[in-house]
C-alpha positions as CSV (number, residue, x, y, z in Angstrom):
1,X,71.2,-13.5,164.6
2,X,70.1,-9.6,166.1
3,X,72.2,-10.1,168.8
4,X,75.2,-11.1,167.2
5,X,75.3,-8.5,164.4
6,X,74.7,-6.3,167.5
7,X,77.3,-7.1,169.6
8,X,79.8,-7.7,166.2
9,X,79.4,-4.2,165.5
10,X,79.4,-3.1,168.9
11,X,83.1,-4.8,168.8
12,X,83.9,-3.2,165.8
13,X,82.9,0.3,167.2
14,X,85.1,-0.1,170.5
15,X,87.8,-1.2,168.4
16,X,87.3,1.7,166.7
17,X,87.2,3.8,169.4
18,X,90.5,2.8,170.9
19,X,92.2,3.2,167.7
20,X,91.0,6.7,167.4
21,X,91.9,7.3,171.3
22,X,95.5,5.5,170.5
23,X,96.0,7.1,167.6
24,X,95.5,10.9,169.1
25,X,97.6,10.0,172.0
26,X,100.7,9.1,170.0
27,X,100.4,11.8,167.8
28,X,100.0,14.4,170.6
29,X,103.0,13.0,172.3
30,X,105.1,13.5,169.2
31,X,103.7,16.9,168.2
32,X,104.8,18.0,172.2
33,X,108.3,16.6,171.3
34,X,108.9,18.2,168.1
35,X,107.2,21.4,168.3
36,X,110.5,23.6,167.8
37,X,110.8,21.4,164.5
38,X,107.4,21.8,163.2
39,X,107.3,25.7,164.1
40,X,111.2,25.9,162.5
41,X,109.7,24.4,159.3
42,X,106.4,26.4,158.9
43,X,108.6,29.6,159.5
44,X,111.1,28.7,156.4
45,X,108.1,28.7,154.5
46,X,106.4,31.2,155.6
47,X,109.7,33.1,154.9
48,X,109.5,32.8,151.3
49,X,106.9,35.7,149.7
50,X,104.3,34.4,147.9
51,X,102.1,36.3,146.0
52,X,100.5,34.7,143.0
53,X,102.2,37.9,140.5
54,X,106.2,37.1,142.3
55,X,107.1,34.4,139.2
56,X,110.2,34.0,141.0
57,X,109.0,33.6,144.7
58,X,106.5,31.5,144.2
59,X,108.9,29.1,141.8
60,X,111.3,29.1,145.0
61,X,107.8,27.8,147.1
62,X,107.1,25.2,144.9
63,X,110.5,24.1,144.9
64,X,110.8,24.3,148.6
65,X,107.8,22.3,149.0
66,X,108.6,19.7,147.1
67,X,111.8,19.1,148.8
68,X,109.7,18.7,151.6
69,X,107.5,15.9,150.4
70,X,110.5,14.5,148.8
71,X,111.8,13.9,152.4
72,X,108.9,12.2,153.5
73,X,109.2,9.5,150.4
74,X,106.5,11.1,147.7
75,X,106.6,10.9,144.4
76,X,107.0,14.7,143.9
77,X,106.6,16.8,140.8
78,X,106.4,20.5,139.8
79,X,103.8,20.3,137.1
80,X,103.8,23.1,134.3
81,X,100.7,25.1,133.8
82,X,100.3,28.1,131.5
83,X,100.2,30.6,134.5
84,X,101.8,29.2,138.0
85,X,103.4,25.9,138.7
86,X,102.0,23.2,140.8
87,X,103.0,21.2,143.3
88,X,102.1,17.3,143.5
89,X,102.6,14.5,145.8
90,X,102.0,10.7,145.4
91,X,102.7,8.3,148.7
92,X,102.1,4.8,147.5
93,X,100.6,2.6,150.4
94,X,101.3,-1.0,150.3
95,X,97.4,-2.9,150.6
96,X,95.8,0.8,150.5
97,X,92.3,-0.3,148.4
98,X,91.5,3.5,147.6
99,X,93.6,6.7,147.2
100,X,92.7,10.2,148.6
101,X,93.3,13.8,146.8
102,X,94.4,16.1,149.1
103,X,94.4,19.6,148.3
104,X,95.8,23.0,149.7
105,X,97.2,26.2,148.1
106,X,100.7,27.9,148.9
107,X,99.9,31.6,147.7
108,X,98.3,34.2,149.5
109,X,96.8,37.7,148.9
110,X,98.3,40.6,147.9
111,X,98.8,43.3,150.8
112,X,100.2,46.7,152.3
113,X,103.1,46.2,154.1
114,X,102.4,49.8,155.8
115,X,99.6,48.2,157.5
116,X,101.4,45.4,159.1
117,X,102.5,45.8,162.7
118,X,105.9,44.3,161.5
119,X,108.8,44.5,159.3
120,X,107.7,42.6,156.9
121,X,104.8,40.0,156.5
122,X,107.3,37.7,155.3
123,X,109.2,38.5,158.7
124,X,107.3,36.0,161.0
125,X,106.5,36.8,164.4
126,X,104.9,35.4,167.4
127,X,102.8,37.3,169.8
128,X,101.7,35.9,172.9
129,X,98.0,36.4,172.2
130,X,96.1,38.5,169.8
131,X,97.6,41.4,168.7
132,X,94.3,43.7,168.7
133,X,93.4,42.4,172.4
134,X,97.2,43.9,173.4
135,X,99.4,40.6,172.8
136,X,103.4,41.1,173.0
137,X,105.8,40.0,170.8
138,X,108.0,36.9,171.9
139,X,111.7,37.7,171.1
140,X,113.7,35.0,169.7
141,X,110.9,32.0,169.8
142,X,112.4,30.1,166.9
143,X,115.1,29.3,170.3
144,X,112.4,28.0,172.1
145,X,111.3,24.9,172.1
146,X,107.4,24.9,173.5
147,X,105.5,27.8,173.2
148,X,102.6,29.6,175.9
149,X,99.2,28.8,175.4
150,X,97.4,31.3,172.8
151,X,100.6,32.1,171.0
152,X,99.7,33.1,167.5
153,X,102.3,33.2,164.6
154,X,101.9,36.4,162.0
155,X,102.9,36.4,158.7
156,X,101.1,36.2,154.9
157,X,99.5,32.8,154.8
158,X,100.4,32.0,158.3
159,X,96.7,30.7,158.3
160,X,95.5,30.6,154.2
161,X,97.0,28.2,153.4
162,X,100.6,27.3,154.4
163,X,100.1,26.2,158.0
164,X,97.5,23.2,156.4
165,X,100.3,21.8,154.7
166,X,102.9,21.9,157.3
167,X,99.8,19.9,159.3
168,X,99.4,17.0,156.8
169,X,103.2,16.1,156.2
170,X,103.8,16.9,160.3
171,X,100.7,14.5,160.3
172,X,102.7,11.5,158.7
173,X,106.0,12.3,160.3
174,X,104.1,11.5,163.6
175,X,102.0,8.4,162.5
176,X,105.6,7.1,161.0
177,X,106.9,7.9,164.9
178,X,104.6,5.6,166.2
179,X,104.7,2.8,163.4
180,X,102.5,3.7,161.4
181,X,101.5,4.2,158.0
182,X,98.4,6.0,156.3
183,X,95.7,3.6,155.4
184,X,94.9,5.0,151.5
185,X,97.3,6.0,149.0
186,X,97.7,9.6,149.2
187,X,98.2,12.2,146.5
188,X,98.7,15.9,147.4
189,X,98.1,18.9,144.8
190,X,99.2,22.2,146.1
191,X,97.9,25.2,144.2
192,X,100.2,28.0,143.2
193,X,97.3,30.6,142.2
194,X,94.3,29.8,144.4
195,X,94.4,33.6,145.6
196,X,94.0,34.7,141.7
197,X,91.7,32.1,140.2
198,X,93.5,29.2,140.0
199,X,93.9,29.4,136.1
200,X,96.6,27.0,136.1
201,X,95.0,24.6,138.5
202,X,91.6,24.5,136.8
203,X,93.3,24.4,132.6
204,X,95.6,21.5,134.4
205,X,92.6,18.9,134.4
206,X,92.9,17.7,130.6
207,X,96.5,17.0,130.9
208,X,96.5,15.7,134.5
209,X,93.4,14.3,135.5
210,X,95.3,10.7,135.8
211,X,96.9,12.2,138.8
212,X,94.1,13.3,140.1
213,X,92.0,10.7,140.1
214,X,90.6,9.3,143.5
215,X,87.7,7.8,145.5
216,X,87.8,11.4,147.3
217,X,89.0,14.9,147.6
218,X,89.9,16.5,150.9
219,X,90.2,20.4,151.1
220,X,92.7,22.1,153.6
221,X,91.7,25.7,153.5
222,X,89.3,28.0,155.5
223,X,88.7,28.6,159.1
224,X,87.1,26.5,161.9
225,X,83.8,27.4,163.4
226,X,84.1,30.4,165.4
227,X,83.5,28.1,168.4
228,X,86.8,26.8,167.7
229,X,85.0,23.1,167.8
230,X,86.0,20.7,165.3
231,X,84.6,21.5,161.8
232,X,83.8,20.1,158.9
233,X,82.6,21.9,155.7
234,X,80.5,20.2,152.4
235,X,80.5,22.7,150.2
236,X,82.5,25.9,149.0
237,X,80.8,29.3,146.9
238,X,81.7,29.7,143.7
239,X,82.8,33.6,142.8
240,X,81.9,36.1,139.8
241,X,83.5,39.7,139.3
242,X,83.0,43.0,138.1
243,X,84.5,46.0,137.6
244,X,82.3,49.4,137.1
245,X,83.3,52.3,135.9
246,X,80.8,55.3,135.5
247,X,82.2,58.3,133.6
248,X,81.8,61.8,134.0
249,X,83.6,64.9,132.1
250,X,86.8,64.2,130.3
251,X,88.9,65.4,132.9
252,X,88.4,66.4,136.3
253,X,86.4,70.0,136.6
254,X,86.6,72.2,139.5
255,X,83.5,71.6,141.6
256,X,83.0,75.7,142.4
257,X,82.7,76.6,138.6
258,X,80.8,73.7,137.4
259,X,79.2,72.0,140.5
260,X,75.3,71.8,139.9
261,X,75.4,71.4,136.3
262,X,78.2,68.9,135.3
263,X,77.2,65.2,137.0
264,X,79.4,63.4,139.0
265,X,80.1,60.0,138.2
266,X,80.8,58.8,142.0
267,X,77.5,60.3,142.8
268,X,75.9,58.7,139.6
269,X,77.8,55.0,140.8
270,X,76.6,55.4,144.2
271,X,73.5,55.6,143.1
272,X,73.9,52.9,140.7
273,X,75.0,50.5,143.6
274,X,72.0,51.6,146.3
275,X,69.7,50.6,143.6
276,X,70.8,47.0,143.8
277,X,69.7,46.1,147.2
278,X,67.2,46.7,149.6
279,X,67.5,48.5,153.2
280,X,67.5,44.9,154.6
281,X,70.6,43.8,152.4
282,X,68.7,41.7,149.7
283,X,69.4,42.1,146.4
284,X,67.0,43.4,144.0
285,X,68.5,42.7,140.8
286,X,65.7,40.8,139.0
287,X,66.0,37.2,139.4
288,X,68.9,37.1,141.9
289,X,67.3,34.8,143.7
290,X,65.4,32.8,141.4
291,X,67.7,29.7,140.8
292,X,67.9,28.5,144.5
293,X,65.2,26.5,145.8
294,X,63.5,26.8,149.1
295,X,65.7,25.2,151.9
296,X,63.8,21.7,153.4
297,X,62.7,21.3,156.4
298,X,65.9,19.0,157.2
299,X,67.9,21.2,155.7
300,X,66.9,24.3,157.8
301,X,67.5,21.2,160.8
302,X,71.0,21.3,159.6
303,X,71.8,24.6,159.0
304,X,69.7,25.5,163.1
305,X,72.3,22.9,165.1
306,X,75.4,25.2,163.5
307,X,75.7,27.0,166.7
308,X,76.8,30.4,166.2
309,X,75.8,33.4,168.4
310,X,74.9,36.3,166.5
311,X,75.4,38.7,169.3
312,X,78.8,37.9,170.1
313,X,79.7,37.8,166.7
314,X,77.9,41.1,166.1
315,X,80.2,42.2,169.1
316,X,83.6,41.2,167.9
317,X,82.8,42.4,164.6
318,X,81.6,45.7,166.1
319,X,78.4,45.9,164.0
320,X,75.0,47.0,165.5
321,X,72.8,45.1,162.3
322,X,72.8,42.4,160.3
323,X,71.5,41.9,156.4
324,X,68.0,39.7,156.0
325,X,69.0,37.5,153.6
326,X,68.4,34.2,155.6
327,X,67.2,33.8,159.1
328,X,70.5,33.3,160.2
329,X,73.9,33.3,159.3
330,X,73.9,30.1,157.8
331,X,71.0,30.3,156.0
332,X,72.4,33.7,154.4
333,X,75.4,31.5,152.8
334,X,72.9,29.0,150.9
335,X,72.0,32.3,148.8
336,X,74.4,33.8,146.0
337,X,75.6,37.3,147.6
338,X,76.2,40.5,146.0
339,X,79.0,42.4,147.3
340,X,80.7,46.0,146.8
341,X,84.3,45.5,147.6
342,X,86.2,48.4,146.7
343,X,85.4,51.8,145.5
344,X,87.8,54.5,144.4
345,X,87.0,58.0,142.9
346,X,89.5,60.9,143.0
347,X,90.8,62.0,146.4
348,X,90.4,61.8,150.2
349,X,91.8,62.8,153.3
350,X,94.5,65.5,153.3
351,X,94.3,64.7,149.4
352,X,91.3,65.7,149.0
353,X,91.0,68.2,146.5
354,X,87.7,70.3,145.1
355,X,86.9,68.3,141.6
356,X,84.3,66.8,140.1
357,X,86.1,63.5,139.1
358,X,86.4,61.9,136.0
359,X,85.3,58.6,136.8
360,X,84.2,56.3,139.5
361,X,84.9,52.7,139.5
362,X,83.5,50.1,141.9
363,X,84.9,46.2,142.0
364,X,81.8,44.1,142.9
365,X,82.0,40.5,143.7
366,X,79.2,37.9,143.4
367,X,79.3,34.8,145.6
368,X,77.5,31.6,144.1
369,X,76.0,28.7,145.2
370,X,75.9,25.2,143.6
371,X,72.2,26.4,141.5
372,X,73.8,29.4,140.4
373,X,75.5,30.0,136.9
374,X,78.2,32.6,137.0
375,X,77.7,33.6,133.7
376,X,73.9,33.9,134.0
377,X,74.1,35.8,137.9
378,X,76.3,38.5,136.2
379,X,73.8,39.1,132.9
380,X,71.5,39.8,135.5
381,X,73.4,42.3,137.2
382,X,74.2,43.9,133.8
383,X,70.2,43.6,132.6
384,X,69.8,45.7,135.8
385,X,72.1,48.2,135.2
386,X,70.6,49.1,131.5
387,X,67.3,49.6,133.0
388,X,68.6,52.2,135.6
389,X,69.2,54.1,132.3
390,X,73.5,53.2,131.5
391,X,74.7,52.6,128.4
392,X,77.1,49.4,129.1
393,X,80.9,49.6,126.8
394,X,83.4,46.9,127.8
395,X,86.3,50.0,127.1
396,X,86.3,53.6,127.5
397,X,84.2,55.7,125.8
398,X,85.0,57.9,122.6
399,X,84.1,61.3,121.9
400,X,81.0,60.0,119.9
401,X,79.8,57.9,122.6
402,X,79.9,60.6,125.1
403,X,78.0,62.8,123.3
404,X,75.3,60.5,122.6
405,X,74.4,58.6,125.9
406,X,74.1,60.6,129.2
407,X,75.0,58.1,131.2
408,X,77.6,55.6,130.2
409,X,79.7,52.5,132.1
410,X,82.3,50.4,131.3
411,X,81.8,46.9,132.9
412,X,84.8,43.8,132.6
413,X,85.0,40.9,134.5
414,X,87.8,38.9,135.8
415,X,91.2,40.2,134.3
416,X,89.1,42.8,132.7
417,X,88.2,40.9,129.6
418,X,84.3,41.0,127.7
419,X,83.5,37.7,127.9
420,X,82.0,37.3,132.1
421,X,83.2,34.0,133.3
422,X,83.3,32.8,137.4
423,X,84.5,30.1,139.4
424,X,81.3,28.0,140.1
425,X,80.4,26.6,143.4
426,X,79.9,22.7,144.5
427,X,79.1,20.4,147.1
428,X,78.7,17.1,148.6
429,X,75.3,15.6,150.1
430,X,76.2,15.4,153.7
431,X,75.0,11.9,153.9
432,X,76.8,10.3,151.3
433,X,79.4,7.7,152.7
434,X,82.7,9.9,152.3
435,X,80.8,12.7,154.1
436,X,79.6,10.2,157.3
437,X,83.1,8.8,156.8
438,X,85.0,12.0,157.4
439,X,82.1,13.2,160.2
440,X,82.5,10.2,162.4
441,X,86.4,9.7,162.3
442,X,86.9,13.5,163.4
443,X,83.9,12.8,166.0
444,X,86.2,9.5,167.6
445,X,89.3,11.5,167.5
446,X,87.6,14.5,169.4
447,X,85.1,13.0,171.3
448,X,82.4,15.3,170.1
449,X,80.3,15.7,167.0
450,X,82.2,18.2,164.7
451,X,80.2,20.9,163.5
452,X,78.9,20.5,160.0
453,X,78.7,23.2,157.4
454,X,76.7,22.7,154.2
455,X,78.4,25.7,152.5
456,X,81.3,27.8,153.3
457,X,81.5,31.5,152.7
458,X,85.1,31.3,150.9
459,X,85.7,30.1,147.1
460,X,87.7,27.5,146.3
461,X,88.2,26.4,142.8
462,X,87.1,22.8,142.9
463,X,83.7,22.4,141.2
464,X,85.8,21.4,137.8
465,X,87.0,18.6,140.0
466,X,83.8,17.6,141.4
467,X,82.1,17.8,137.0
468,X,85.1,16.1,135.6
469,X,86.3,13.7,138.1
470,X,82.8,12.7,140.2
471,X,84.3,12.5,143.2
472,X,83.0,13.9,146.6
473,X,84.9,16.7,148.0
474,X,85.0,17.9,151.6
475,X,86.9,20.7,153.0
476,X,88.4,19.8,156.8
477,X,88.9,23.4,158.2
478,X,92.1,23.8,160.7
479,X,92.7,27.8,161.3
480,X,91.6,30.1,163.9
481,X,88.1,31.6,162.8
482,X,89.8,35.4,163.8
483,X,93.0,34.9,161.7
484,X,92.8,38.0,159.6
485,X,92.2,36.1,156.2
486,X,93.0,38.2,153.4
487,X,93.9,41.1,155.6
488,X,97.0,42.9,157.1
489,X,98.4,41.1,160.5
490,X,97.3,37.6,159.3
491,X,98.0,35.5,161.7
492,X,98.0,31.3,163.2
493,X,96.9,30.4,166.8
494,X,99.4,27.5,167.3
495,X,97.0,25.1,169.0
496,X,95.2,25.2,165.7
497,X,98.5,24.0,164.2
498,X,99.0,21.3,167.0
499,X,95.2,20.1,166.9
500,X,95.6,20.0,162.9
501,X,98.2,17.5,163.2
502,X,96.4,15.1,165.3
503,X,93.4,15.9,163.2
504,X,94.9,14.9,160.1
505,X,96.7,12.3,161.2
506,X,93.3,10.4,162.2
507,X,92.0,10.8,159.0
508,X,95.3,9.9,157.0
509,X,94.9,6.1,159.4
510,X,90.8,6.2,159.1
């Protein structure tokens, strides 16, 4: 009886095996064929500006998308939200037993356009490599028709998050090309406002959890491994924010006349902010830490076969140290993190002028993990502030206030509101079936075990998804690790693009 359960699933593994292997060979063929096409449609969209505040651009995206899945037979909606619209996909499979959420965002960050090496970020390029290693521009390359190895696409969401959804529906064009069909039902949610909260996606839920309802949820945003191996990720941060704003005089004084007797309130925030960590980068707001048990031995296991190199990573970033949060860089993202990322006070440069400002303000983000409350991280950052002697207002001080407390700060979270709420953080148990299910597939396609995150760095809104629904989510990364995310000169390797299509096409016929 041993033996034949033996060699049945020993047949059922090399059947599965040659599936895999068929399946990545007809898809490569077709994305080789049809690059021009797939590169000609990722451009158009990439075309269109898309930041979450344009009302107007981002209603043309969402209408240019769902033309899109319209063409490929969905069931294709806009769906109203009280903020930006969604987009949302439903392919029917004849026979399909279970159904599949996939989700992916078509907004991106806000940016400078003076810091783009470009006309315009929504003026795609192609360089021939990477722009800060000396690439070239390619003229003309929407004429061409295959593309030189380590070309790279720039524009605004070339890599978060348009170039996952030009993957998925270039995915079913090619398993179509070759006869065949996805093997669940798939519905598609594309977020309009991932880059500012997703508001609308999360206060959707009540009214359209029927859509969403599935035996799992796949996530098509953030970047592979810096390896560039096959990746897959189990779990996302959750985010909190502050604002801080330490005042000073009334106006701005001139720093000869009253310099060593009126305080400064960027010197009084910097201070503020050094008291909140240590030299080695931990936090040492009381209770921090607190809420996040001691990783297990398996789990530390887990986290040790990631395998990053610090020192090459330490090289590209150009940084000589690293914070001692964890032992290692994955360890570091099972804690929450505290994080200054902006600070502006008066002027610098050639507008620097001799004042003592009026004010400081610093925007702080807090990245969570799944034992973390947001609400609860960020009464811990305020208790701390109180005992470094600041009287906390949620608007600016009056005259009365001034004179009464020597040191005072206005603190808002969010879209500057009182009342501190965050996105929170989830994630799936890598050995629960959709996980293993997910792991092996992308192994058979690639021949090699993908590399398995427990938590990602980046936030993505779906722990309401995860609470309300009870399904498993798990986030299959495509991009290039060094695409500029968030930054000016984002950018797309296009074998990432290629590879994503094959990759996705494997798991849309798993």
């Amino acid at each position: 009886m041993k033996t034949q359960k033996a060699i049945a699933w020993l047949a059922l593994l090399v059947t599965s095996l040659y599936g895999a292997a068929q399946t990545r060979a007809s898809v490569e063929r077709y994305v080789a064929d049809h690059q021009q096409e797939i590169l000609g449609e990722f451009v158009s969209l990439l075309s269109i500006p898309n930041v979450a505040s344009d009302k107007p651009n981002i209603r043309k995206n969402a209408e240019q998308l769902r033309q899109m899945l319209l063409r490929r037979g969905f069931a294709a909606d806009i769906l109203e939200t009280d903020v930006n619209p969604l987009v949302y996909g439903e392919l029917r499979v004849p026979g399909a037993s279970r159904t599949i959420l996939w989700y992916a965002h078509y907004d991106g960050q806000p940016f400078d356009p003076k810091l783009w090496k470009q006309d315009s970020a929504f003026k795609p390029i192609m360089r021939d490599g990477r722009m800060e290693d000396g690439a070239k521009e390619i003229p003309d390359f929407s004429s061409l028709k295959t593309y030189p190895p380590g070309a790279r696409v720039y524009a605004r969401s070339a890599s978060d998050d348009k170039s996952p959804i030009i993957a998925l529906l270039a995915a079913i064009d090619a398993l179509r090309a070759s006869g065949q069909q996805p093997k669940s039902n798939v519905r598609l949610i594309l977020d309009g406002e991932e880059e500012a909260s997703s508001h609308g996606l999360i206060s959707s839920l009540p009214k359209y959890k029927d859509k969403y309802r599935a035996e799992m949820m796949l996530v098509l945003d953030g970047p592979v491994h810096s390896s560039g191996k096959p990746t897959v990720v189990f779990g996302g941060r959750g985010i909190a924010t502050l604002e801080l704003t330490v005042f000073g005089p009334k106006f701005a004084l001139h720093s000869g006349h009253y310099g060593n007797w009126v305080p400064n309130p960027a010197m009084d925030l910097i201070q503020l902010i050094a008291s909140m960590k240590d030299d080695n980068g931990r936090a040492v707001v009381e209770g921090f830490y607190d809420d996040v048990p001691p990783l297990t031995a398996e789990e530390k296991r887990i986290l040790a076969s990631v395998p990053d190199d610090p020192q090459e990573l330490m090289q590209f970033f150009g940084i000589a140290r690293t914070d001692k949060v964890g032992g290692s860089l994955q360890e570091a993202l099972q804690y929450p993190s505290l994080n200054v990322r902006g600070l502006r006070s008066a002027y610098i440069g050639s507008e620097a002028r001799t004042i003592i400002p009026e004010s400081a303000t610093a925007s702080i983000d807090i990245r969570l993990v799944r034992e973390t409350d947001p609400d609860r991280m960020i009464r811990r950052v305020i208790d701390h502030i109180r005992k470094q002697g600041f009287y906390v207002v949620d608007k600016d001080p009056d005259d009365a206030t001034r004179a009464k407390y020597p040191r005072i700060i206005r603190v808002t979270s969010g879209s500057g509101g009182a009342t501190f709420a965050g996105t929170k953080a989830y994630r799936t148990e890598m050995n629960h079936p959709a996980a293993v299910e997910i792991t092996n597939v992308i192994q058979r396609t690639w021949n090699e075990m993908p590399i398995r995150i427990r938590t990602m760095g980046g936030t993505v809104p779906m722990a309401p998804f995860a609470e309300t629904l009870g399904f498993p989510i798990i986030s299959i990364p495509v991009v290039n690790f060094d695409n500029n995310q968030h930054s000016e000169n984002e950018n797309l390797r296009l074998e990432n693009l290629w590879k994503a299509v094959v990759t996705f096409a494997a798991v849309l016929a798993m």
